[in-house]
N, CA, C and O atoms as a printed pandas DataFrame, in Angstrom:
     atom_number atom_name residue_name chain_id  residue_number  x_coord  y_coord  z_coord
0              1         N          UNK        A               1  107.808   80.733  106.405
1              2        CA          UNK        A               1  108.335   81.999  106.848
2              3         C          UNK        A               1  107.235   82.755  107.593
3              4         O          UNK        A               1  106.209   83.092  107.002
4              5         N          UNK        A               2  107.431   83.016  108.845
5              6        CA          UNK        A               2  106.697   84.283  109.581
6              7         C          UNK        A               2  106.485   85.249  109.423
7              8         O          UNK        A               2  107.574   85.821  109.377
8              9         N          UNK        A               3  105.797   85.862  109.301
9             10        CA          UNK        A               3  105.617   87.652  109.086
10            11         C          UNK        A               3  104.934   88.245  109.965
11            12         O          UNK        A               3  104.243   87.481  110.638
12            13         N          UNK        A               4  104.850   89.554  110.271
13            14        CA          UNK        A               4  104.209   89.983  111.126
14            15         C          UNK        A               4  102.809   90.569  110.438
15            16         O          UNK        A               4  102.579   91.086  109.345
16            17         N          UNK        A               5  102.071   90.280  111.468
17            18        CA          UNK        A               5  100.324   90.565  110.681
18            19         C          UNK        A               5  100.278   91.742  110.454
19            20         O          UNK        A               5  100.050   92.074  109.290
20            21         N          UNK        A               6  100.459   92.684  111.382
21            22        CA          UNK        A               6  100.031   94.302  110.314
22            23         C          UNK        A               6  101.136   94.459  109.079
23            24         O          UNK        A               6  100.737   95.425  108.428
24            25         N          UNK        A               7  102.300   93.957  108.492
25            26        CA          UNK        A               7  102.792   93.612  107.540
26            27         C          UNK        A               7  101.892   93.498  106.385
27            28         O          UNK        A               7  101.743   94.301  105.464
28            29         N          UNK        A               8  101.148   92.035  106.645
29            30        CA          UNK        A               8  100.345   91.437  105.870
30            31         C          UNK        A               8   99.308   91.870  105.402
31            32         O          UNK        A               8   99.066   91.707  104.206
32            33         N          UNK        A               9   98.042   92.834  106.617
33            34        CA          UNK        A               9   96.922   93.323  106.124
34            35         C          UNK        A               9   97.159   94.646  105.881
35            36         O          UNK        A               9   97.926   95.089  106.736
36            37         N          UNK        A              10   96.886   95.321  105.220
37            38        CA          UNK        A              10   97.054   96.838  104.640
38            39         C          UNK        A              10   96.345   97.711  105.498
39            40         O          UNK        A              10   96.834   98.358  106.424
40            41         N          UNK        A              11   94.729   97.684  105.003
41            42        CA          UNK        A              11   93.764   98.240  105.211
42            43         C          UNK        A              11   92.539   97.383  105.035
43            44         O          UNK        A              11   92.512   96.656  104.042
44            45         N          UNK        A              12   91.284   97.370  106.065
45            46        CA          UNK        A              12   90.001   97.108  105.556
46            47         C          UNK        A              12   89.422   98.014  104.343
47            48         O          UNK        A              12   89.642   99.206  104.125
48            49         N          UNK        A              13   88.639   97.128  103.641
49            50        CA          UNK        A              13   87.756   97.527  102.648
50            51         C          UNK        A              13   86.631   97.755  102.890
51            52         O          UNK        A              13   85.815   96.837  102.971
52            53         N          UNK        A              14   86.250   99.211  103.091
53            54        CA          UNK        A              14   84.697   99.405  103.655
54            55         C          UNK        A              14   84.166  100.369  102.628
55            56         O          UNK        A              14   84.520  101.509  102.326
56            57         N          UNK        A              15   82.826   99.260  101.994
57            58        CA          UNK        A              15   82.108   99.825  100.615
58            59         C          UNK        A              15   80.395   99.557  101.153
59            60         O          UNK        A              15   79.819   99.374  102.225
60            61         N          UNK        A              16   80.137   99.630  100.139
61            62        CA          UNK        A              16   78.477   99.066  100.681
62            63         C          UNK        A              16   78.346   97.602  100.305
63            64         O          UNK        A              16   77.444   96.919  100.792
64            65         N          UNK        A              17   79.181   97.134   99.493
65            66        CA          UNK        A              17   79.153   95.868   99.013
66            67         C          UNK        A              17   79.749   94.796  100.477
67            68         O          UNK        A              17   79.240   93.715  100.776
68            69         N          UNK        A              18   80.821   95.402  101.146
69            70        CA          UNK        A              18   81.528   94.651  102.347
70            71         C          UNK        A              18   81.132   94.926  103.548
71            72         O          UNK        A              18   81.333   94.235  104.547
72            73         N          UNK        A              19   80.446   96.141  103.475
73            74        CA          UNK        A              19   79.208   96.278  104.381
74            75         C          UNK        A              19   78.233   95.087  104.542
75            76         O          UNK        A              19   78.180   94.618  105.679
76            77         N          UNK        A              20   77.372   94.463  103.495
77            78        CA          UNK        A              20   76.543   93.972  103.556
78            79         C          UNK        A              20   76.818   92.688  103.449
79            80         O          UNK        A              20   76.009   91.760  103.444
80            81         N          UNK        A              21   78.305   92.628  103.337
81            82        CA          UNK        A              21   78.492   90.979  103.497
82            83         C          UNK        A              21   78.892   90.804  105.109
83            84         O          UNK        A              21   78.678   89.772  105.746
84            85         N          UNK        A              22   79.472   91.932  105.611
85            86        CA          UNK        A              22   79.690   91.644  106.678
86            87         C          UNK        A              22   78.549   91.246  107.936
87            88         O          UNK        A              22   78.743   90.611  108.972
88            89         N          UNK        A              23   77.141   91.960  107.344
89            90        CA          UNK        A              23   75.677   91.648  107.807
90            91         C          UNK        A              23   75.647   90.518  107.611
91            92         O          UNK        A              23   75.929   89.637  108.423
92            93         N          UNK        A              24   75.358   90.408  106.690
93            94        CA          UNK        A              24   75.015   89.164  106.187
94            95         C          UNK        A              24   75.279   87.924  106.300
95            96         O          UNK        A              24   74.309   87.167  106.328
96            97         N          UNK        A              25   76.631   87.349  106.396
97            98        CA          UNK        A              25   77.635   86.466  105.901
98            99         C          UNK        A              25   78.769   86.280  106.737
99           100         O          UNK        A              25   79.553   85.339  106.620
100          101         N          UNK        A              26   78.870   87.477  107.850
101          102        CA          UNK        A              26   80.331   87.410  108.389
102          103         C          UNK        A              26   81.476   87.166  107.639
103          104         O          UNK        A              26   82.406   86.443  107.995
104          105         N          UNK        A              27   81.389   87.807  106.550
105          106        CA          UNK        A              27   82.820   88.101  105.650
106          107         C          UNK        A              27   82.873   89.582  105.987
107          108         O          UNK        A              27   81.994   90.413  106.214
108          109         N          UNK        A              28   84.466   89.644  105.932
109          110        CA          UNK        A              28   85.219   90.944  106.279
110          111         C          UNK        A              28   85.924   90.779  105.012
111          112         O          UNK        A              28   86.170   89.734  104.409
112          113         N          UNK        A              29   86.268   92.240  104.645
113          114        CA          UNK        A              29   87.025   92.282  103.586
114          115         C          UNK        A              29   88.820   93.627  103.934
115          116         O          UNK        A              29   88.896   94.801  104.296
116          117         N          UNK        A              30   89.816   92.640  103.589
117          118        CA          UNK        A              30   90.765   93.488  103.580
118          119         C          UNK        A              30   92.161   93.784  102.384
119          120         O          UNK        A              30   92.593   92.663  102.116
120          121         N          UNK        A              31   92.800   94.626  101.777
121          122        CA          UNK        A              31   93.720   94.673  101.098
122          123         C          UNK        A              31   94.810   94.506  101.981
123          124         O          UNK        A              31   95.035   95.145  103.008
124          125         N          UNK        A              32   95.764   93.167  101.254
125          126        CA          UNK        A              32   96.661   92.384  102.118
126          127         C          UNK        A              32   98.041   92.324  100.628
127          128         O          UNK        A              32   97.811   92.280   99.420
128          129         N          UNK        A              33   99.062   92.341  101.160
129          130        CA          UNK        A              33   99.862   92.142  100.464
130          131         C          UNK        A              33  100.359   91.313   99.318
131          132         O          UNK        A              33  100.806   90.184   99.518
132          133         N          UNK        A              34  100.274   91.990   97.791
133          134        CA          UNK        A              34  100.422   90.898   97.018
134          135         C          UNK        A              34  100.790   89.195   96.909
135          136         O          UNK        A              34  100.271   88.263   96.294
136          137         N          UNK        A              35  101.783   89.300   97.699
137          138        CA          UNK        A              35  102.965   87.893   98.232
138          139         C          UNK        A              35  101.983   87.115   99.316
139          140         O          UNK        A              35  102.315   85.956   99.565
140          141         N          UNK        A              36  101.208   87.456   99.758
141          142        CA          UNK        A              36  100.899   87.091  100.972
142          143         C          UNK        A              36   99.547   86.063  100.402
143          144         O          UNK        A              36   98.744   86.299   99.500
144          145         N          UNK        A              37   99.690   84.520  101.566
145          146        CA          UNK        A              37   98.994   83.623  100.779
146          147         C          UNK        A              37   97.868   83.157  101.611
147          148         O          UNK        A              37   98.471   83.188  102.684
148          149         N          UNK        A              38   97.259   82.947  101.772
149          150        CA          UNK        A              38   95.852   82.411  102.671
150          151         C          UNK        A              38   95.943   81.978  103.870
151          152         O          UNK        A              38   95.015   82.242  104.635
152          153         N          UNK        A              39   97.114   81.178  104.365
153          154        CA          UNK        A              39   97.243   80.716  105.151
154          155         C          UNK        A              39   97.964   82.115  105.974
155          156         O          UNK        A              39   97.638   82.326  107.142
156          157         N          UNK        A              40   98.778   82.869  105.396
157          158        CA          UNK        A              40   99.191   83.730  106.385
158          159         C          UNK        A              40   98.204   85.094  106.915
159          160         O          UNK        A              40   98.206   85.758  107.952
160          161         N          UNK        A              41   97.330   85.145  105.578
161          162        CA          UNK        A              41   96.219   86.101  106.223
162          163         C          UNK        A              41   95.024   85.208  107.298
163          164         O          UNK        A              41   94.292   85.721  108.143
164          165         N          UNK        A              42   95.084   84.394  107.094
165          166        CA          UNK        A              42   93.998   83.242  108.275
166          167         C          UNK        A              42   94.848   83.727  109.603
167          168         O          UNK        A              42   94.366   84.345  110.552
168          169         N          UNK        A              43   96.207   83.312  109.460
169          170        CA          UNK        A              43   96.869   83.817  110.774
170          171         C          UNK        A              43   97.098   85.162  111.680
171          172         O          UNK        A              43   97.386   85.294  112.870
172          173         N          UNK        A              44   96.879   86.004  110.746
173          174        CA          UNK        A              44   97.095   87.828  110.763
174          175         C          UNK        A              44   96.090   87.604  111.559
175          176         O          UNK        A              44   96.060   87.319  112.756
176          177         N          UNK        A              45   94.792   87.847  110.335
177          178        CA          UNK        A              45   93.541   87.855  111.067
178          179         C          UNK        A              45   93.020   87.520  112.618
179          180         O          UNK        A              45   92.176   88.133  113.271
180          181         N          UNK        A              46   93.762   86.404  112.971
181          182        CA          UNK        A              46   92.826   85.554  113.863
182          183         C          UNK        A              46   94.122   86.255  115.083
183          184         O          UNK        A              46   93.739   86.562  116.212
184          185         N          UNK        A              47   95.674   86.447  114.666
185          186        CA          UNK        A              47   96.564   86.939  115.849
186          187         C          UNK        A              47   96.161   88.608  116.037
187          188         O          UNK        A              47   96.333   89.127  117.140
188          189         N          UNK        A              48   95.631   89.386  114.920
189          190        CA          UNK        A              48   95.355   90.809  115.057
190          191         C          UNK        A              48   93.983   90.860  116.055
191          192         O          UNK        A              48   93.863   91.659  116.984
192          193         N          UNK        A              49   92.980   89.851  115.676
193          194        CA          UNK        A              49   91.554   90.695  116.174
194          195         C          UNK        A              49   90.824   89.470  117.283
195          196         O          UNK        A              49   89.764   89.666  117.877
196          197         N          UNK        A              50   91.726   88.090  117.402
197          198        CA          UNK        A              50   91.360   87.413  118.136
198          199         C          UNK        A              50   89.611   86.683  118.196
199          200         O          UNK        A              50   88.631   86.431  118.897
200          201         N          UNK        A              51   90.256   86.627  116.785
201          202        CA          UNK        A              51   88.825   85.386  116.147
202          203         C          UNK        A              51   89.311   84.213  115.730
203          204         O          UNK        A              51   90.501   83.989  115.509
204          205         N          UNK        A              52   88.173   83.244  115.585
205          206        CA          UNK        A              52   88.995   81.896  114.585
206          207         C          UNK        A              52   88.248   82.462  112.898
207          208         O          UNK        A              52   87.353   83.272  112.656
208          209         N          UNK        A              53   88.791   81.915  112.325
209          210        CA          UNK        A              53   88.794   82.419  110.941
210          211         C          UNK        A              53   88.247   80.940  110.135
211          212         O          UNK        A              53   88.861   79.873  110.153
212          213         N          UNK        A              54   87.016   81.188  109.486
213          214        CA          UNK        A              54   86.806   79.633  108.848
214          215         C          UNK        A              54   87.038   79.420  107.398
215          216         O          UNK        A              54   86.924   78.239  107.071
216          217         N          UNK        A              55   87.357   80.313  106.362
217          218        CA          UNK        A              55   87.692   80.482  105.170
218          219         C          UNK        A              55   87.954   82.203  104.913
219          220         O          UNK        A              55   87.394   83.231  105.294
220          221         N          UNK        A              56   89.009   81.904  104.134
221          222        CA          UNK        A              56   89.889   82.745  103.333
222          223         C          UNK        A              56   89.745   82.663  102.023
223          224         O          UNK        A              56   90.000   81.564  101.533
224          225         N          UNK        A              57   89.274   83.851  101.032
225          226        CA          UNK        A              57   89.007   83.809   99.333
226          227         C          UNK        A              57   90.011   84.935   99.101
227          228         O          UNK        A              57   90.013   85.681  100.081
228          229         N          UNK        A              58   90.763   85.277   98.265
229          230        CA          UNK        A              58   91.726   86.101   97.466
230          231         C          UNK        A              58   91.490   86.499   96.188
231          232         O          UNK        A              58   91.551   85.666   95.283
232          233         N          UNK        A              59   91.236   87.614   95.973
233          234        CA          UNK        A              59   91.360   88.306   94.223
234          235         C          UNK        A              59   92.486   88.879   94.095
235          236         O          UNK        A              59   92.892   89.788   94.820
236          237         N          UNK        A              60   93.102   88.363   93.115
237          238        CA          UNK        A              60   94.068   89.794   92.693
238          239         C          UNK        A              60   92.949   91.025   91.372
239          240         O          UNK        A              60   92.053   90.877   90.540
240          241         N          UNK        A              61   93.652   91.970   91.860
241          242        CA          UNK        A              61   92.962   93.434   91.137
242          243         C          UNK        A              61   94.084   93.868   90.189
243          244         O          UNK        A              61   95.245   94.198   90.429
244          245         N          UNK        A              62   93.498   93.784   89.207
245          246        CA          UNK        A              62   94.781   94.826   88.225
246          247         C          UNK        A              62   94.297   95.768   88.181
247          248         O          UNK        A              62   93.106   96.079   88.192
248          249         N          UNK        A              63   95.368   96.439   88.115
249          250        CA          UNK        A              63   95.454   98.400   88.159
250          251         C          UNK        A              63   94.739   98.909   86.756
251          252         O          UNK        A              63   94.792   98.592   85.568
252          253         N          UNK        A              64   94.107   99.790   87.494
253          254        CA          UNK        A              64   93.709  100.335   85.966
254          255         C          UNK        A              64   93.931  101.619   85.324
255          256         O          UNK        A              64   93.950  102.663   85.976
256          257         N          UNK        A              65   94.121  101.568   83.910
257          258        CA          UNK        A              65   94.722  103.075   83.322
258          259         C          UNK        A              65   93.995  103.798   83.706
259          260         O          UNK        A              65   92.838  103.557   84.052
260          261         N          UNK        A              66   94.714  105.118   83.714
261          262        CA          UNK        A              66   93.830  106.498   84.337
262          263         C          UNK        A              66   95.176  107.310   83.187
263          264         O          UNK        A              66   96.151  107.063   82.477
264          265         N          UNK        A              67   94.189  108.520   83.764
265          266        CA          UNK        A              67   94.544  109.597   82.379
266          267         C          UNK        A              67   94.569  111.053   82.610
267          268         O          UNK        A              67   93.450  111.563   82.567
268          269         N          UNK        A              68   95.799  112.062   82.903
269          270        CA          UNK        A              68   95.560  113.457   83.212
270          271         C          UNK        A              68   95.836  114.039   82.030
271          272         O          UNK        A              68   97.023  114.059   81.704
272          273         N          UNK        A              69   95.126  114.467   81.381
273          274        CA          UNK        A              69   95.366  115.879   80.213
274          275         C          UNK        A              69   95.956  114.698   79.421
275          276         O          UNK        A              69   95.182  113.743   79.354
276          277         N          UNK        A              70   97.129  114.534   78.810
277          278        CA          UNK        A              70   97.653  113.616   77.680
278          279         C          UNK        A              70   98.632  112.816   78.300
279          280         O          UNK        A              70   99.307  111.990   77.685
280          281         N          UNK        A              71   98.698  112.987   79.208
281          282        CA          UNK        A              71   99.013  111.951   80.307
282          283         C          UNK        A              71   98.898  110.281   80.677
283          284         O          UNK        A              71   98.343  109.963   81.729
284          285         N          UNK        A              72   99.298  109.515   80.012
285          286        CA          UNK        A              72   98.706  108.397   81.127
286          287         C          UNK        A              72   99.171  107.617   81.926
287          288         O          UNK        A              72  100.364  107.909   82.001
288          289         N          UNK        A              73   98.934  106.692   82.658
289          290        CA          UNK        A              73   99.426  106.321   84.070
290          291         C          UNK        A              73   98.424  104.829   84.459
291          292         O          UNK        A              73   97.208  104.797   84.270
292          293         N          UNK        A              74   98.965  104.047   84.840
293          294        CA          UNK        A              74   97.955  103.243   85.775
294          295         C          UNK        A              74   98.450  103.084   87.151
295          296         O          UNK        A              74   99.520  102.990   87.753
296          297         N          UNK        A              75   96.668  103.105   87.464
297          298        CA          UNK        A              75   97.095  102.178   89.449
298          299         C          UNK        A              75   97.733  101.132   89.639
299          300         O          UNK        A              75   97.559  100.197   88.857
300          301         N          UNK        A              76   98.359  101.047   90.389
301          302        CA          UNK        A              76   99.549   99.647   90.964
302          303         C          UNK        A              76   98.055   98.609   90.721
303          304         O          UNK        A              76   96.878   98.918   90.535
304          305         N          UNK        A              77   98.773   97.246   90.829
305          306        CA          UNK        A              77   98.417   95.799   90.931
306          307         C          UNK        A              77   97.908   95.709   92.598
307          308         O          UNK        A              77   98.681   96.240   93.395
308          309         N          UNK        A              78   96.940   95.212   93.034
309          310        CA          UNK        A              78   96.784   94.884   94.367
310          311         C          UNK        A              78   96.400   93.579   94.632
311          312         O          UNK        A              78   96.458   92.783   93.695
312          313         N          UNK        A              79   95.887   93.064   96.092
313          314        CA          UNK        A              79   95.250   91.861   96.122
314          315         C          UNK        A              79   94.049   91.924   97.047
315          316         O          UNK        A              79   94.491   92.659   97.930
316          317         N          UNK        A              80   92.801   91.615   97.406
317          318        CA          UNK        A              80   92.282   91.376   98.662
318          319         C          UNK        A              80   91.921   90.501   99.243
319          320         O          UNK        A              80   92.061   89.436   98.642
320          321         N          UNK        A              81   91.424   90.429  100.345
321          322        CA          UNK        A              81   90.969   88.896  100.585
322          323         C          UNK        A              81   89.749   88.973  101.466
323          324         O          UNK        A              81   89.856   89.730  102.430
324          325         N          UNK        A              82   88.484   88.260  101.299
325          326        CA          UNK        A              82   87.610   88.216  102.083
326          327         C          UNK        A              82   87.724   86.601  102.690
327          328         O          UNK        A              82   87.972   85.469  102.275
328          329         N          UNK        A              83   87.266   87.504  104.318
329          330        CA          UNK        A              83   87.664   86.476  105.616
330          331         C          UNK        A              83   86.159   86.264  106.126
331          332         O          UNK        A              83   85.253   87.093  106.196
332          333         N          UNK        A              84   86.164   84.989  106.441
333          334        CA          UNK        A              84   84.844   84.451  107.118
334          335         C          UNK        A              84   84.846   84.172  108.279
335          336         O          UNK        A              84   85.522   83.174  108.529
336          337         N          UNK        A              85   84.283   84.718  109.264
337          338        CA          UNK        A              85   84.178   84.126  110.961
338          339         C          UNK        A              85   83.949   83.350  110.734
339          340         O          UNK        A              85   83.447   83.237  109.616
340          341         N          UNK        A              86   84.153   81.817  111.800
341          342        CA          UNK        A              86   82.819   81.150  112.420
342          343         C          UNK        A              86   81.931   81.370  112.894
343          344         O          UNK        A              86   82.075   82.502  113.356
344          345         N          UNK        A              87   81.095   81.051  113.097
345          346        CA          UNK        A              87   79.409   81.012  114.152
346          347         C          UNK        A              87   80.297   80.853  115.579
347          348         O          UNK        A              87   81.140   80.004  115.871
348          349         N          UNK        A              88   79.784   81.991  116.349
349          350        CA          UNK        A              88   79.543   82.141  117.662
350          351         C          UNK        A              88   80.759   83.121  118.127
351          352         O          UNK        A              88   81.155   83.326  119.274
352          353         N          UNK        A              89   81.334   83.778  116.651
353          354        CA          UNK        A              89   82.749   84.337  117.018
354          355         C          UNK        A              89   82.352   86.108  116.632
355          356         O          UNK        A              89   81.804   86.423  115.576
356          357         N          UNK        A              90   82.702   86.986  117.569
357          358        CA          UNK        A              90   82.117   88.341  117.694
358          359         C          UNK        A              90   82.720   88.705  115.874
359          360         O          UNK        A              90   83.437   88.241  114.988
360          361         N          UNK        A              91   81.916   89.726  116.154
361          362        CA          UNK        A              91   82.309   90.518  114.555
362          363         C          UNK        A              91   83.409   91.280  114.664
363          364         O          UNK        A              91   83.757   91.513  115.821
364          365         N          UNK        A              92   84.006   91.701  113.869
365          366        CA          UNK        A              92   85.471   92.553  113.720
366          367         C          UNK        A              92   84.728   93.860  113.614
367          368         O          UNK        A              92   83.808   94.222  112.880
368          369         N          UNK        A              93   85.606   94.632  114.847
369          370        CA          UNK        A              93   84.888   96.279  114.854
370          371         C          UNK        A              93   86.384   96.776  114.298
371          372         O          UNK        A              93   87.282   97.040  115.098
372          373         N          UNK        A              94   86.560   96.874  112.912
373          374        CA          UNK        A              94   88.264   97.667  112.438
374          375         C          UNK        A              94   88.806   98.555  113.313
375          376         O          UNK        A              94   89.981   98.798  113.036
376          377         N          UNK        A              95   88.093   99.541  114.943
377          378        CA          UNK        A              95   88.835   99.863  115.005
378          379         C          UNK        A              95   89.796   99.656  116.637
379          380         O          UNK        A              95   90.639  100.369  117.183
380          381         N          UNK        A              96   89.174   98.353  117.002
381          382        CA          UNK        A              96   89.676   97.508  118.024
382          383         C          UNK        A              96   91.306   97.161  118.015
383          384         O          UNK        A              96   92.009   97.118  119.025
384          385         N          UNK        A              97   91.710   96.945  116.764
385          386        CA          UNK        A              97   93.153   96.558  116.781
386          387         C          UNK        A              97   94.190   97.412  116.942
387          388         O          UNK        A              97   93.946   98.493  117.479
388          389         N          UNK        A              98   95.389   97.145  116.563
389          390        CA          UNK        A              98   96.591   98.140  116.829
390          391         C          UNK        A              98   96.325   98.916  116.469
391          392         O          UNK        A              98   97.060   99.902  116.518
């Protein structure tokens, strides 16, 4: 099944931790839709920002309780995925795309 890529990727994840992989390592990091499986974020990726993509890793995140006054509540379930350029392929500037 096809999907359309901004569907798939949410938002980039920009911390100091995905900062420095992105130095480092050419991993990008983005929150992508629970359902959504490696192969279709390899495709997002590479049809959104016009790179080749050489590995795809996925965490799912569970939500965590939070608490107002006697209140409690948790954050939704999410997923992310860190994406690896190849060598010789420009870096992703997040705000180049659609």
């Amino acid at each position: 099944m096809m999907r359309d890529a901004t569907w798939i990727l949410l938002k980039p994840i920009i911390t100091e931790k995905t900062t420095a992989l992105k130095e480092a390592s050419r991993t990008v990091c983005f929150a992508v839709r629970r359902d959504a499986n490696k192969t279709e974020i390899k495709r997002a990726v590479e049809q959104l920002f016009k790179v080749k993509v050489r590995s795809v890793r996925t965490q799912n995140m569970v939500g965590k309780t939070r608490r107002v006054g006697r209140n409690f509540g948790s954050t939704g379930d999410w997923k992310k995925a860190y994406v690896t350029l190849r060598e010789g392929e420009k870096m992703i500037e997040y705000f180049e795309a659609v």
